[in-house]
C-alpha positions as a Python dict, from the first residue, in 0.01 Angstrom:
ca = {
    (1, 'X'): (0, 0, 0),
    (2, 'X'): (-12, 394, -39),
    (3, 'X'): (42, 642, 234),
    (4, 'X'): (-310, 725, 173),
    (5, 'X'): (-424, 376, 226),
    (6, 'X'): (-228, 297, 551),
    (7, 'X'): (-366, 629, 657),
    (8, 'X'): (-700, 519, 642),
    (9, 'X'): (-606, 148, 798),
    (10, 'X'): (-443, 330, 1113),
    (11, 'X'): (-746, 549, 1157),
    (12, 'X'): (-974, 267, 1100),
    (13, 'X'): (-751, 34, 1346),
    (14, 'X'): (-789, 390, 1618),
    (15, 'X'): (-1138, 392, 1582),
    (16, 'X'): (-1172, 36, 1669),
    (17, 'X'): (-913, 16, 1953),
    (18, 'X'): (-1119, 324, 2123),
    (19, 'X'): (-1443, 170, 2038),
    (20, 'X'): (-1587, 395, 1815),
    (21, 'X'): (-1701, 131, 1590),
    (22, 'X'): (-2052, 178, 1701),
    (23, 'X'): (-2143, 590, 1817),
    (24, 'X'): (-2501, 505, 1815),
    (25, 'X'): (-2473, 179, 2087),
    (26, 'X'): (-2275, 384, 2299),
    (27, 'X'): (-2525, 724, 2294),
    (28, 'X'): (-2834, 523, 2307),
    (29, 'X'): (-2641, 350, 2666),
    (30, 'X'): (-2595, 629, 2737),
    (31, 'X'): (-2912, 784, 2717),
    (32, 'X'): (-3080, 489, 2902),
    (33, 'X'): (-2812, 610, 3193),
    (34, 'X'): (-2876, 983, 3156),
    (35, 'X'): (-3100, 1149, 3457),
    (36, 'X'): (-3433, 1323, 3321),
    (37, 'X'): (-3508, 1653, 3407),
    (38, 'X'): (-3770, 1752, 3717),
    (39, 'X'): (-3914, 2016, 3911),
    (40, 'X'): (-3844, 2094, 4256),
    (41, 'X'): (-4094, 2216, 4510),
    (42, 'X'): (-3988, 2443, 4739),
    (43, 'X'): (-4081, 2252, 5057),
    (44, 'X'): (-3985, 1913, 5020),
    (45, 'X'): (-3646, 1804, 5105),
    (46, 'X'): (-3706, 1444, 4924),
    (47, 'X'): (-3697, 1663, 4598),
    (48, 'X'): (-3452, 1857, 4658),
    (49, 'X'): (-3185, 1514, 4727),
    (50, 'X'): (-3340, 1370, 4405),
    (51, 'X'): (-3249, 1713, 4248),
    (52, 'X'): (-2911, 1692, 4410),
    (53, 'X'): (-2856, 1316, 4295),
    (54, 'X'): (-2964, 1354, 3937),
    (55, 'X'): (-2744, 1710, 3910),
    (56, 'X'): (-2482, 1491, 4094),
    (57, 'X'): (-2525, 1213, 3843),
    (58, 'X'): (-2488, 1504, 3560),
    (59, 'X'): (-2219, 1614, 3676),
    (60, 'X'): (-2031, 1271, 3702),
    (61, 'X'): (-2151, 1157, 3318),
    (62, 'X'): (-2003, 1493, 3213),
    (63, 'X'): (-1662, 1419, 3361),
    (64, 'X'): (-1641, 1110, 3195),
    (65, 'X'): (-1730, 1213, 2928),
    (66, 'X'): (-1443, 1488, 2903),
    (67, 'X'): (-1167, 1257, 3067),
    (68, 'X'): (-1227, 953, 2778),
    (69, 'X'): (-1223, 1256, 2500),
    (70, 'X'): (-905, 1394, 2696),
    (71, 'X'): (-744, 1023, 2680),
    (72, 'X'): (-848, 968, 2330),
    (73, 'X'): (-667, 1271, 2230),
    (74, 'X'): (-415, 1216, 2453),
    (75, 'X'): (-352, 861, 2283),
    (76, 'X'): (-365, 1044, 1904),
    (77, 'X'): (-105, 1225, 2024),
    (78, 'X'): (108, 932, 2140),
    (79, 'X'): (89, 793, 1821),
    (80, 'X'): (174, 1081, 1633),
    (81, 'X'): (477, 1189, 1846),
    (82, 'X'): (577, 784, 1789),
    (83, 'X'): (494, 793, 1431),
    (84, 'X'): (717, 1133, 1376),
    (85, 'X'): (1000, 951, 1525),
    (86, 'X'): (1058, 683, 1329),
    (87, 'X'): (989, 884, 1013),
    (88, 'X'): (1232, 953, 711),
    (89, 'X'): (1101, 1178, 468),
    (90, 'X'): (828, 1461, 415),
    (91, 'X'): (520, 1229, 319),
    (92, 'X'): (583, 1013, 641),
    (93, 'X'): (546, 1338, 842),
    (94, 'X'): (270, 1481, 643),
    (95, 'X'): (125, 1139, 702),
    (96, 'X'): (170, 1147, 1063),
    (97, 'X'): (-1, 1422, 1105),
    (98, 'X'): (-282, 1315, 896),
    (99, 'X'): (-342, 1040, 1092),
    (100, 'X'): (-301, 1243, 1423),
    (101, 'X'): (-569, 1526, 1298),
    (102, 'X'): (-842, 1250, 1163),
    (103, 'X'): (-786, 1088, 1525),
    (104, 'X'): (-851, 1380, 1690),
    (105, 'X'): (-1168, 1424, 1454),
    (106, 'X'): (-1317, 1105, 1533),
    (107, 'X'): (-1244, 1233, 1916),
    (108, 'X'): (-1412, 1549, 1880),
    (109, 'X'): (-1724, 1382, 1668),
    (110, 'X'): (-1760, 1105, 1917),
    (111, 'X'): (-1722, 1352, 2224),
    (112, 'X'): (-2034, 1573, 2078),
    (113, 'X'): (-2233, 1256, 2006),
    (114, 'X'): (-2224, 1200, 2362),
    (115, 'X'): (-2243, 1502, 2455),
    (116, 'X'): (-2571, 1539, 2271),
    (117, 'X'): (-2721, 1212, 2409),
    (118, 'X'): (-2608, 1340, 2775),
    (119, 'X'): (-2838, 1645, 2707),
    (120, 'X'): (-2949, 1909, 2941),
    (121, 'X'): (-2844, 1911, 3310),
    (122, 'X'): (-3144, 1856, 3543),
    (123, 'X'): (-3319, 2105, 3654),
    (124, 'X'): (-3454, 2298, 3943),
    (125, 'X'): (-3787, 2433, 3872),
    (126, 'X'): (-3811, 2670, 4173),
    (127, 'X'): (-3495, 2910, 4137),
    (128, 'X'): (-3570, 3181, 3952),
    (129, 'X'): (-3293, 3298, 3770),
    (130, 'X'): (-3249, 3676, 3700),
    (131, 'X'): (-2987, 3732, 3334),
    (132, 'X'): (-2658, 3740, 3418),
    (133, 'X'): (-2675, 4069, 3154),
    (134, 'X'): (-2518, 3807, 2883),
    (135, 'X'): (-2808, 3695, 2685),
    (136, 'X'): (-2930, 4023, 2618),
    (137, 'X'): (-3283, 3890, 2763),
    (138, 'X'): (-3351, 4101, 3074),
    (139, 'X'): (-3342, 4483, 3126),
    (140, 'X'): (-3008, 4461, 3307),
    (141, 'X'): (-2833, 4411, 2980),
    (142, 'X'): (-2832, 4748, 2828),
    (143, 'X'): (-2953, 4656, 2571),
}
């Protein structure tokens, strides 16, 4: 088999191992998990926990999120630094690395799939938010 065709078996085997095999089951799980966005009244302290435990929830999907990309890469890495070791010429290397920079792809893609499907963070409909002078959208800008 050619380095280009074990390549493609270790990414394939990667993929698989992290369970990649299937982006769209995982995003549309996670999208059934993912809190929707509401509006907050400024009296009622009922709204303002749900607003808390949907930011909350947010928050937590968004660290996992970045700690299984994190792992994943962390993992490509592994592999690389192993596969490096035990190789004898120029080809295994370049291969290595191959293989270490299409894992980290697949990371990377997977991570904004599910970053996507995550979507917005909830929000709270009564702060009103002045421009941090960033956006160029309010007069504070200079614009």
């Amino acid at each position: 088999m050619s380095l280009r065709g074990r390549a493609s078996v270790v990414v394939v085997t990667a993929c698989l191992a992290w369970g990649l095999a299937s982006p769209a089951a995982y995003a549309s799980n996670l999208v059934a998990s993912t809190p929707t966005p509401i509006t907050i009244s400024a009296h009622g302290s009922t709204n303002q926990k749900t607003y808390a435990q949907l930011l909350s929830a947010y928050q937590s999907l968004l660290s996992h999120i970045n700690h299984v990309y994190g792992h994943r890469v962390a993992v490509a890495m592994a592999a690389y630094r192993k596969s490096l070791a035990h190789a004898r010429s120029a080809a295994d290397k370049l291969n290595a690395r191959s293989v270490y920079r299409s894992a980290v792809v697949v990371a990377t893609t997977e991570r904004e799939v599910e970053l996507e499907a995550l979507g917005s963070p909830p929000s709270n409909g009564d702060q009103t938010t002045q421009g941090d002078g960033r956006s160029g959208g309010d007069a504070s800008s200079g614009n």
